[in-house]
C-alpha positions in Angstrom: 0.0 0.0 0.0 1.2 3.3 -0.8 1.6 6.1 1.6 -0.2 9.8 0.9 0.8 12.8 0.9 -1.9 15.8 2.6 -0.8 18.9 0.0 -3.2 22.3 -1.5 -6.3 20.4 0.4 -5.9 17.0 -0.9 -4.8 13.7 -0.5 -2.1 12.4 -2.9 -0.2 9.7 -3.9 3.5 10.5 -5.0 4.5 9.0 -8.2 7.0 5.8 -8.9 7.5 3.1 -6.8 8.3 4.8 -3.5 10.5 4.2 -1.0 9.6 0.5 0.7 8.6 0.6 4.4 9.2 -2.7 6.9 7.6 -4.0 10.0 10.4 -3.7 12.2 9.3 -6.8 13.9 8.5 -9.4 11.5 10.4 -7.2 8.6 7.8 -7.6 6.2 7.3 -5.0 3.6 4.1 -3.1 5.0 3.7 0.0 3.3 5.6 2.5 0.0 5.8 6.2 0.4 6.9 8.5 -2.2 6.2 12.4 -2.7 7.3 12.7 -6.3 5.4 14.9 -8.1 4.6 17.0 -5.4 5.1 20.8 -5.9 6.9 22.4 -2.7 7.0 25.7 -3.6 2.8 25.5 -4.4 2.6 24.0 -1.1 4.2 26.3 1.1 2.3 29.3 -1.2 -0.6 27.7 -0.3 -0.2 27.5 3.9 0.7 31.4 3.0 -1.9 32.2 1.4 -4.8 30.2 2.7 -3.5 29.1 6.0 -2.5 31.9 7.4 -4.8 34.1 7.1 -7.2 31.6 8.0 -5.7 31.1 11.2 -4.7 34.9 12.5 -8.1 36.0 11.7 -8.6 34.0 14.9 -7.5 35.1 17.9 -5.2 33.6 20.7 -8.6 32.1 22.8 -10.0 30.8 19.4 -6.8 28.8 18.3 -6.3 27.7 22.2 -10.2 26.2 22.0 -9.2 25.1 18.9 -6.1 23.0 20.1 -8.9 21.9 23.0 -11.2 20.7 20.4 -8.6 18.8 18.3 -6.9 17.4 21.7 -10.8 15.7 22.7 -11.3 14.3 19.7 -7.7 12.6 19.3 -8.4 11.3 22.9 -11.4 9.4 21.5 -10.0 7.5 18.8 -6.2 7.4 20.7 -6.7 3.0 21.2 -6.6 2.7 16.9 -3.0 3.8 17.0 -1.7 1.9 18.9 -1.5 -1.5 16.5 0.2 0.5 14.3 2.7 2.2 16.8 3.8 -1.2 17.6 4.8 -1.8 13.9 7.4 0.9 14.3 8.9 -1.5 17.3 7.9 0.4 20.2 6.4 -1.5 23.0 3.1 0.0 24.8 4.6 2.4 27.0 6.9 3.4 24.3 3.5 4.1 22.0 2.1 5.6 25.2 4.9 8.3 25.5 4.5 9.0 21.2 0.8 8.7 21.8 -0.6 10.3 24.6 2.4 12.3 25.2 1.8 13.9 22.1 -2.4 14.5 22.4 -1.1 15.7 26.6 1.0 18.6 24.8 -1.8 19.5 23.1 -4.3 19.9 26.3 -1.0 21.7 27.5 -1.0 24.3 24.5 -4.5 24.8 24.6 -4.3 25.5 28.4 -1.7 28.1 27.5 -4.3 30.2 25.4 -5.3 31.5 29.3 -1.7 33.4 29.3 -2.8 35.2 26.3 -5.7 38.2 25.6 -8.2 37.6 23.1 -7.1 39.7 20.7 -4.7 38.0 17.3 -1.6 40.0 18.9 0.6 39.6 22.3 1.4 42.7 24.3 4.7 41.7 25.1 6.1 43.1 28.8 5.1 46.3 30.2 5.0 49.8 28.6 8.7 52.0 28.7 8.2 55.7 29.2 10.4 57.4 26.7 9.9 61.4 28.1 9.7 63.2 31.4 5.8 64.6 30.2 4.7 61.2 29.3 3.7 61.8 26.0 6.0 59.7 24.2 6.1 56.1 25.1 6.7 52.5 23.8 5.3 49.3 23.8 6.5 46.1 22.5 3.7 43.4 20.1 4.0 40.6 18.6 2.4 39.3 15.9 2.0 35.9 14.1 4.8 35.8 11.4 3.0 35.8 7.9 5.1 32.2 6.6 4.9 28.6 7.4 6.3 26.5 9.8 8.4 23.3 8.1 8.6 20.6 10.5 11.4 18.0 9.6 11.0 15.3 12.5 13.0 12.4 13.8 11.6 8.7 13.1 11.5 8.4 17.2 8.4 9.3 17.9 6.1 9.7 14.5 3.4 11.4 16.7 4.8 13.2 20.0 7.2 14.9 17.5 4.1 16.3 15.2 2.2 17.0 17.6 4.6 19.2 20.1 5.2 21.5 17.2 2.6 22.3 15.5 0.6 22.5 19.0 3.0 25.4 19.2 3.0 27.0 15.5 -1.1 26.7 15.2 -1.4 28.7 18.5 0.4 31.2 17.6 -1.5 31.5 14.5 1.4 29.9 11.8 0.4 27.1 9.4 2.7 23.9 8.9 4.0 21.9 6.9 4.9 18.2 8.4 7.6 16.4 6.9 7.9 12.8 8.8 11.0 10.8 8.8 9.9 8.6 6.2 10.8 5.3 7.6 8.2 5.9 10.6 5.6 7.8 8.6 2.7 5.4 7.8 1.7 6.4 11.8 2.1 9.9 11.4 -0.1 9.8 8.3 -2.8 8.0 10.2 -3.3 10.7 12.5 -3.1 13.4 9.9 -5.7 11.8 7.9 -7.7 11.4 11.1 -6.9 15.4 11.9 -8.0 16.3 8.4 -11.6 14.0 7.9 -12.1 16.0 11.8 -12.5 19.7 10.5 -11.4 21.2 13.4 -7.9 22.9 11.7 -9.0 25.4 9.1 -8.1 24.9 5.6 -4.5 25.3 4.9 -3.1 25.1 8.2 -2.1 22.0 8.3 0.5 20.1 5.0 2.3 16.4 4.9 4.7 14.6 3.0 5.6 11.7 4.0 8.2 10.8 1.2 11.4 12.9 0.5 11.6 16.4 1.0 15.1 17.4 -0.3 14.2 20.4 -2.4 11.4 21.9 -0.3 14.6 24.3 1.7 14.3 25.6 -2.0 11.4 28.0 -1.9 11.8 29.3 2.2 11.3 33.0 2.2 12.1 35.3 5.0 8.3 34.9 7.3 8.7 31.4 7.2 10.4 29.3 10.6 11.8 26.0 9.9 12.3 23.3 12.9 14.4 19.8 12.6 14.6 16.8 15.0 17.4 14.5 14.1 21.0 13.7 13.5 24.1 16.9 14.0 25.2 16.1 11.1 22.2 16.7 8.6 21.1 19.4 10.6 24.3 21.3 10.1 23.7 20.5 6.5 20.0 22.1 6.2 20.9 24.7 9.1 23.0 26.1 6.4 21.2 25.7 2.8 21.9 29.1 1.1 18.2 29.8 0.9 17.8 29.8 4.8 20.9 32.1 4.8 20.2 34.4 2.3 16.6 34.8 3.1 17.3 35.1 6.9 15.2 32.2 8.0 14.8 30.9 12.1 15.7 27.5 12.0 15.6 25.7 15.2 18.2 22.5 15.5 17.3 19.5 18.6 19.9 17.2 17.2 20.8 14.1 19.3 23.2 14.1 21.9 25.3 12.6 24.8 23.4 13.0 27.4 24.4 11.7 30.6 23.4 10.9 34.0 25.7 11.5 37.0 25.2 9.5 40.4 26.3 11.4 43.7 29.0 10.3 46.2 26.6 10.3 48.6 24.6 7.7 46.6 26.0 4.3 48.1 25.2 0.8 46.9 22.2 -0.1 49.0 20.6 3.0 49.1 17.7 4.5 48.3 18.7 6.5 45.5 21.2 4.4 44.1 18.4 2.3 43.4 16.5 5.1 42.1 20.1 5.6 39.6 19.8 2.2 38.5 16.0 1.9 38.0 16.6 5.8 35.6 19.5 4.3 33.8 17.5 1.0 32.9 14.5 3.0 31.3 16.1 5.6 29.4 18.5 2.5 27.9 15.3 0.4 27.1 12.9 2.5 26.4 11.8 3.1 22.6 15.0 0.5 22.1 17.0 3.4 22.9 16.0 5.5 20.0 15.6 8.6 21.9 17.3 11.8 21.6 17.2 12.2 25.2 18.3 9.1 26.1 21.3 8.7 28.8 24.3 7.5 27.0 27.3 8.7 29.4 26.5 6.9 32.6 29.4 9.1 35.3 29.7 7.2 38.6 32.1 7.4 41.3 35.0 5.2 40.6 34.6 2.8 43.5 31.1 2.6 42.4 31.8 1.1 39.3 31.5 -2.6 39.8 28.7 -2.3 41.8 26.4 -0.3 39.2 27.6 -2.7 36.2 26.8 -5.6 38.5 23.3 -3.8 39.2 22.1 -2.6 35.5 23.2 -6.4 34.1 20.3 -7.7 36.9 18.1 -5.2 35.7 19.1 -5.9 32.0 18.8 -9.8 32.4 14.8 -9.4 33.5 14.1 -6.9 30.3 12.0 -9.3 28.1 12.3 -8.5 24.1 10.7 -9.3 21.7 6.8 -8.5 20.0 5.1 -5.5 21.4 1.8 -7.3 21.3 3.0 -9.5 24.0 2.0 -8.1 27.2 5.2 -9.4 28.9 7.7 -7.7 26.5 9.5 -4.6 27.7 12.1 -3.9 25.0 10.6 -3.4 21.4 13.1 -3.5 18.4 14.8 -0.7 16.4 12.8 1.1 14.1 14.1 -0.8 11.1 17.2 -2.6 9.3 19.2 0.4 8.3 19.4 2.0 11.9 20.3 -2.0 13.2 23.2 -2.1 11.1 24.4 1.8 12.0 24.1 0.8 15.8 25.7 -2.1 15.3 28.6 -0.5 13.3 28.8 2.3 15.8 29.2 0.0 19.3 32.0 -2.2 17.2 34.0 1.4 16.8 33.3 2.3 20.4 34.2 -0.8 21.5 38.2 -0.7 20.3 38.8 1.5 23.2 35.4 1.1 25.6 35.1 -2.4 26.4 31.8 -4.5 26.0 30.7 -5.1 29.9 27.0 -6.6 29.1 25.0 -7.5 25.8 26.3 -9.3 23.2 25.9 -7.8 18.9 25.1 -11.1 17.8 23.4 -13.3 20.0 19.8 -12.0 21.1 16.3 -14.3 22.9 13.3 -12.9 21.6 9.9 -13.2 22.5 7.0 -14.3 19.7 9.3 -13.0 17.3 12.5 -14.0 14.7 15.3 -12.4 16.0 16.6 -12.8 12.9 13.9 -11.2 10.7 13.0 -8.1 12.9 15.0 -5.3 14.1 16.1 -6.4 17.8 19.1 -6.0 19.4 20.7 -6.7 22.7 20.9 -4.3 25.1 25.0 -2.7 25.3 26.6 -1.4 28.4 30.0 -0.2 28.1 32.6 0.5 29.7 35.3 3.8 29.3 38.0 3.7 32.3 39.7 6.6 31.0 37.3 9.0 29.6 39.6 12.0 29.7 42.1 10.1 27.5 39.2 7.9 25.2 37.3 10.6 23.8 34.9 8.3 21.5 32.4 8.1 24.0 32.1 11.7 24.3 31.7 12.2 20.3 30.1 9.2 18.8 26.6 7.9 19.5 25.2 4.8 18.8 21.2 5.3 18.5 19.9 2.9 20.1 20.6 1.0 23.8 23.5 1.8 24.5 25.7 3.3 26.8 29.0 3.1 28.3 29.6 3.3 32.6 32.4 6.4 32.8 34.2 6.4 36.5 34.9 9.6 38.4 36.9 11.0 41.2 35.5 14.4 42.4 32.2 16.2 41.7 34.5 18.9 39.4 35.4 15.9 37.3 31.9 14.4 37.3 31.4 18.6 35.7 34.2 18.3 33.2 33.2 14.7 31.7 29.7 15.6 31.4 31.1 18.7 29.5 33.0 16.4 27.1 29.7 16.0 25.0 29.9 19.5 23.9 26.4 20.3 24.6 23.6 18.1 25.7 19.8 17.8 25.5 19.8 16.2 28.9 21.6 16.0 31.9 20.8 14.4 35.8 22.5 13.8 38.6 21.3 11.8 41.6 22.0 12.8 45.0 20.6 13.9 48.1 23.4 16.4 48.9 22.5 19.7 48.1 26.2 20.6 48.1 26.8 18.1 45.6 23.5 19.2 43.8 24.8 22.7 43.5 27.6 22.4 42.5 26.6 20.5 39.5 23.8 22.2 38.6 25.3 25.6 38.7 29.0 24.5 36.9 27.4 21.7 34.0 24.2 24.0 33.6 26.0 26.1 30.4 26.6 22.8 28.4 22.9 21.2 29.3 19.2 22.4 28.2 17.8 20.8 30.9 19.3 19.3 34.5 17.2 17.0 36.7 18.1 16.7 40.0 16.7 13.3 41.3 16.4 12.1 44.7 13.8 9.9 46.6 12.0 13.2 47.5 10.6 13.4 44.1 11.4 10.2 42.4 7.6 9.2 42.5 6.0 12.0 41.0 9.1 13.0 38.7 8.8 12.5 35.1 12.4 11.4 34.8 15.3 12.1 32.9 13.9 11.3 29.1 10.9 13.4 29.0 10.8 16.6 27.8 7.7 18.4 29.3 5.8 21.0 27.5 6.1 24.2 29.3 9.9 23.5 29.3 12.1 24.5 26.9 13.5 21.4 25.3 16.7 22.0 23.1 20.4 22.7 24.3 23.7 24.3 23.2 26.6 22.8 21.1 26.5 19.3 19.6 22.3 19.4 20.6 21.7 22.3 18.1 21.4 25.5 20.0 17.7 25.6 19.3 15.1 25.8 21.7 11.3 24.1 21.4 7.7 24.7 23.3 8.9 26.6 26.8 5.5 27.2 27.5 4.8 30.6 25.9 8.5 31.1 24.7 7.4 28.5 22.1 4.9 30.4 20.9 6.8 33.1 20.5 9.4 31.7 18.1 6.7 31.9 15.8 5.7 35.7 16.1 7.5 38.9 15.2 8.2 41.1 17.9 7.5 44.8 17.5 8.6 47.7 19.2 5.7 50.8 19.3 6.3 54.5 20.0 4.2 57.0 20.1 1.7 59.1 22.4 -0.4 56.9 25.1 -3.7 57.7 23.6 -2.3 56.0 20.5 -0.6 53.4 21.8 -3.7 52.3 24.1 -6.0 52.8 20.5 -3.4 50.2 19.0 -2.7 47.4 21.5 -6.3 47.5 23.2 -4.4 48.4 26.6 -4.6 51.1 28.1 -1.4 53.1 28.7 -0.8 56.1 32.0 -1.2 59.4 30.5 -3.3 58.2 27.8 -6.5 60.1 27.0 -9.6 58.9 29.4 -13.2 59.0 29.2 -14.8 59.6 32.3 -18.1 57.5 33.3 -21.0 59.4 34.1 -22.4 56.3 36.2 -19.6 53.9 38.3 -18.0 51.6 36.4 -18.7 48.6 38.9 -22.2 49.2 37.9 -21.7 48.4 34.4 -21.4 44.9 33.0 -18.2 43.2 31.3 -19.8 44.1 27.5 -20.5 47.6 28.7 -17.1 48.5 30.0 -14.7 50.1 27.2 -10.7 50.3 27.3 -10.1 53.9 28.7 -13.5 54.0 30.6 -12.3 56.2 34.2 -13.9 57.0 37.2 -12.9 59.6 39.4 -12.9 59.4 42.9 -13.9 61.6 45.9 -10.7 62.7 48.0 -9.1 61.5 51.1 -7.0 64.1 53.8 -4.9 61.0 55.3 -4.3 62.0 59.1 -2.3 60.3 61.7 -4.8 58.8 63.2 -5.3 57.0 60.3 -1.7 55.6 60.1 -1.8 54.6 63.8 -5.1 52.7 63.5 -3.7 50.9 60.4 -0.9 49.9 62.3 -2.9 48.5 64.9 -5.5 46.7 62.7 -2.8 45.0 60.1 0.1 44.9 62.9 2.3 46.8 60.7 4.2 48.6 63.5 7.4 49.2 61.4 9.5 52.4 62.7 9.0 54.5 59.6 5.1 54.5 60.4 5.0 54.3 64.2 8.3 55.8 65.5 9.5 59.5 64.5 12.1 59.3 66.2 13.7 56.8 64.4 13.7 58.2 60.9 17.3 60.0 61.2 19.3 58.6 58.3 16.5 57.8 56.4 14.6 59.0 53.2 11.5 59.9 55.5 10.3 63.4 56.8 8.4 62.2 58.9 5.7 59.7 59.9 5.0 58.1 56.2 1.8 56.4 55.6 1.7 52.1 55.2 1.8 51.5 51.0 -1.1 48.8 52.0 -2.7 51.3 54.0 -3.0 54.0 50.6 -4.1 50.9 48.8 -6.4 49.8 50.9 -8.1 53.4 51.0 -8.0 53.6 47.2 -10.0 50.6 46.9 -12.2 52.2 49.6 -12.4 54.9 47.6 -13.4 53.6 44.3 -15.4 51.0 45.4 -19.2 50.8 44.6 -20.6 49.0 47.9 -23.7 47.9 45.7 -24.5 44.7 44.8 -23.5 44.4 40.7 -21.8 43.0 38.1 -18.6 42.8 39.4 -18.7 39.2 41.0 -15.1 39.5 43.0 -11.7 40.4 43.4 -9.2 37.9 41.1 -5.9 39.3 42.2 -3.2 42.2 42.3 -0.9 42.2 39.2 1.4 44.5 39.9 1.9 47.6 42.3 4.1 50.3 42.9 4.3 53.0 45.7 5.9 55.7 44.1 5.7 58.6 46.6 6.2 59.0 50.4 2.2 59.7 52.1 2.5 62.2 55.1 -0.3 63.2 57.6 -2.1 66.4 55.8 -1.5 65.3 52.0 -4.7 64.3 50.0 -5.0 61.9 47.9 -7.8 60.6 44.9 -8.2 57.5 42.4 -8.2 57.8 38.7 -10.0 53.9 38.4 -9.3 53.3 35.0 -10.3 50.1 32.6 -6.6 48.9 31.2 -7.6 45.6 29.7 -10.3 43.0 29.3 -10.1 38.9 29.1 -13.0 36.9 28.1 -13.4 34.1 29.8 -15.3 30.7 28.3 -18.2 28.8 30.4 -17.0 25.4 32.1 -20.3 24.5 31.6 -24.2 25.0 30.9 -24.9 26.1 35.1 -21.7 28.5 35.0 -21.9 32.5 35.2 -20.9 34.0 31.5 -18.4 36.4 32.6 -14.9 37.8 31.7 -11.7 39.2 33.5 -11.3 42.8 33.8 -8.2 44.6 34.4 -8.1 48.1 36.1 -5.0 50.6 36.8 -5.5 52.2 39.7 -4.1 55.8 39.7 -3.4 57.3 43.1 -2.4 60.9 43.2 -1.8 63.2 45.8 -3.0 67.2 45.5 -0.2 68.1 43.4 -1.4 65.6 40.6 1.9 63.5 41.3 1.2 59.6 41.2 1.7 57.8 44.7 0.8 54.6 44.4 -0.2 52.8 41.2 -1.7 49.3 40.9 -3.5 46.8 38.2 -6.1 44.8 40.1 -8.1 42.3 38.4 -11.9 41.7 39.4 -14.5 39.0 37.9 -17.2 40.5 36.1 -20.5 39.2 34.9 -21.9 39.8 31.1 -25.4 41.3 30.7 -26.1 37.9 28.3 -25.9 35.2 30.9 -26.5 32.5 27.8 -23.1 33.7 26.0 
């Protein structure tokens, strides 16, 4: 059966024979994939212009329910891909991490739309004052970047790998174009196929091709971001195709790495978490056979601890049962296919001149329901590298698949300066109890690693270990790993937008970003603004408070009531040396009367206070000075019903302006309150 390809809204076969895909268990021929024929350059003009404006005419909280919607439904049919997961030799929990790993990122990125307005832009950070009157000013925005994202992924994980980036690209309002490793893309085409037939994406947004893709670097223009999971060595090769040179193009590398796994001095045979060491070392060798670009290859203990962990992995090792993921007893899958067999094996015989093969054998393997011989399995490989500043193989050459080699150590500097020897990691962890020891790791490895876990038994139950990149993490890390960062939570998101710095007057500014800005121009309410429901409130609507002579009295009976009795409020004598005058007013205390102030008492709308985003007390408050509240409506965040029974209502934010009798700010504070709509069945 031939493979399709998803391109300009349809589904296609490429032409000629096609490239023959196996069943890395039995090794029978199961499917052909071939994209010849396809037009790249039609393809990405066609994500340009159909996808993209299709998707940032929506705004942030429409492509976040979006996500939501597309997350549910994947949920629902989730048990079909499984059967076909395990073709690609991963075991259950391997096709569990691809699966629902990949639909959990989704529910992650949809969550994220809650960090984000409803409006098709990001106010990025807060407003810079650029003159003493106010009246120039900036603002930085971001927009969605008017290209397409071109996804090249590893053959790993056919599924987590789509679906962590384009969970990323489609909220920020980018469409994609998904180009598979084709050896592993008969399951990423199920899902897509599945995607498509479900209507939830809008047209355009969503491209694959699941045979080659060598020319599609070709027609990259400046908007457009391009991302690639695999090998160093052919990402250094796209990183620098002259098109995504001369055109200026983001393209973000997670090669594969050397990642490594230290164990602590104070992690003794017998303990808890050298058991804890073992058990971490044992998964991230087995799972997905190994093929993981997180997986620990440089195991660093302590050299008298050597022995005991070789002894202790070859236990675990001798209970892992390989063979047919359809078997509910087998633990270790195979390698994805024939060619990557061959390249591991080839690799661990060139490692092995100089790093010793402690456990596993290349050629004889016991397999469960399956042929050894006809399928993709292979032994598991521990070796072993005694002098690892002098042997430098095992800190430049991976074997992709399970395998790594036990490196001794003396001191905790060392332990620094082998895990180093990678030149850049995806992945590092260290196990230890010793916060001494975890310090001083963490803080001198931390430049060479995108990510450090620091395991112990105070966490390892709920940890989620050192293999798994989590979504609102970056994952991605410098050197050899490709410098490029993915998802990060919203610093995912905005790899995909172009950020934009704004000047002008506050008026404008607030007109332009749908914030409003200090100084800008207001419109006072005739009626209070609590009275008015979240549809009827405008950016820029202000009321004006009533004023407040703050007296002594009032500063001592705050101090009583909060038990704030700090010298500067309580104790004039005291204040010699200081910035204060005299007795100053509490910060809490001006706050607290501002909110007095403004205030309608009247049951209303408003439903109740959310929070206090940020607040500043810019001005010493002395008995006799008067002070008022400029209440003004800075931003407003829908918010979507949880369910039939629940109040339609939406997040309003408010800068509250307190001034003195000069005019000059004292205070100034966004609060947030809940506030109900007028249309209770929106």
């Amino acid at each position: 059966m031939k493979l399709q390809n998803y391109a300009l809204g349809s589904w296609i076969e490429g032409d000629g024979e096609g490239t023959a895909l196996y069943n890395a268990i039995t090794g029978d021929q199961i499917f052909t994939a071939s994209s010849k024929g396809l037009d790249f350059g039609a393809m990405l003009s066609y994500a340009r212009e159909i996808g993209g404006p299709g998707l940032r005419q929506m705004t942030f909280q429409e492509r976040g329910r979006m996500l939501k919607a597309l997350a549910l439904f994947l949920t629902e049919i989730k048990a079909k891909y499984y059967p076909i997961s395990y073709l690609t030799g991963a075991t259950k929990t391997d096709s569990w991490i691809d699966i629902d790993g990949g639909i959990g990122t989704l529910f992650a990125y949809a969550s994220l739309r809650k960090k984000f307005s409803n409006e098709r832009f990001y106010v990025d950070g807060e407003s810079i004052g650029l003159s003493k009157g106010g009246s120039f000013m900036a603002q930085h925005i971001m927009v969605p970047k008017e290209g397409v994202a071109i996804h090249i992924n590893a053959f790993n994980f056919p599924l987590w790998g789509m679906l962590e980036k384009i969970s990323v690209n489609l909220l920020a309002g980018v469409p994609c174009i998904v180009k598979p490793a084709t050896i592993t893309s008969f399951l990423t085409e199920a899902m897509v196929k599945d995607i498509v037939a479900s209507g939830i994406l809008p047209q355009g947004a969503l491209q694959l091709i699941c045979g080659s893709a060598q020319s599609i670097l070709d027609h990259v223009e400046s908007q457009d971001i391009v991302t690639f999971t695999g090998s160093a060595h052919t990402g250094r090769l796209l990183k620098t195709h002259p098109r995504i040179i001369s055109e200026s193009v983001p393209f973000n590398m997670e090669a594969d790495s050397l990642n490594c796994c230290v164990l602590g001095k104070d992690a003794a045979p017998g303990s808890e978490d050298f058991a804890i060491f073992i058990k971490e070392v044992h998964r991230e060798m087995t799972a997905k056979c190994g093929q993981k670009c997180t997986a620990i290859r440089r195991i660093i203990v302590p050299e008298n601890y050597v022995d005991d962990v070789r002894k202790a992995l070859a236990t675990r090792l001798d209970q892992t049962i390989i063979g047919d993921p359809n078997r509910e007893e087998v633990r270790m899958g195979a390698l994805a296919g024939k060619v990557q067999l061959k390249e591991v094996k080839e690799r661990v015989a060139e490692l092995s001149q100089y790093t010793p093969i402690v456990y596993g054998n290349l050629d004889q393997l016991q397999v469960v329901g399956a042929d050894a011989q006809k399928g993709s399995f292979m032994s598991p490989i521990l070796m072993l590298n005694e002098k690892p500043f002098d042997y430098l193989g095992t800190h430049e050459l991976e074997a992709f698949g399970p395998v790594s080699t036990i490196i001794p150590y003396k001191t905790i500097e060392d332990a620094v300066a082998l895990s180093k020897k990678g030149k850049g990691s995806l992945v590092s962890s260290i196990i230890t109890s010793d916060k001494s020891i975890a310090q001083s790791y963490a803080l001198n490895a931390a430049s060479h690693h995108g990510r450090i876990l620091i395991l112990n038994s105070a966490c390892a139950k709920e940890s989620t270990g050192h293999g798994s990149p989590m979504p609102m993490l970056v994952h991605g890390g410098p050197g050899r790993a490709g410098g490029g960062e993915e998802m990060g939570g919203m610093r995912g998101v905005k790899h995909y937008l172009q950020r934009t710095a704004l000047q002008g007057d506050p008026t404008m500014i607030s007109a332009v970003t749908h914030v409003y800005q200090q100084n800008a121009k207001a419109k006072e309410s005739e009626i209070h603004l609590f009275r008015k429901y979240f549809e009827e409130l405008e950016i820029g609507d202000q009321w004006i408070t009533g004023k407040h002579t703050v007296t002594e009295a009032d500063i001592v009976n705050f101090a009583n009531l909060s038990g704030d009795h700090f010298y500067a409020h309580t104790d004039v004598t005291s204040l010699e040396g200081t910035i204060f005058t005299g007795r100053v007013a509490h910060g809490y205390y001006i706050l607290s009367k501002a909110a007095g102030m403004f205030v309608d008492a009247k049951k209303g709308p408003v439903l109740l206070n959310y929070g206090l985003d940020e607040c500043r007390f810019t001005k010493p408050v002395y008995p006799g000075m008067t002070i008022g509240v400029r209440l003004t409506v800075k931003e407003k965040t829908d918010q979507e019903k949880r369910s039939e029974d629940d109040i339609a209502k939406g997040i309003v934010r408010w800068l509250v302006d307190v001034y003195d009798e000069t005019n000059e700010t004292v205070a100034i504070a966004t609060i947030l309150t809940m506030v109900k709509k007028k249309d209770t069945s929106i």
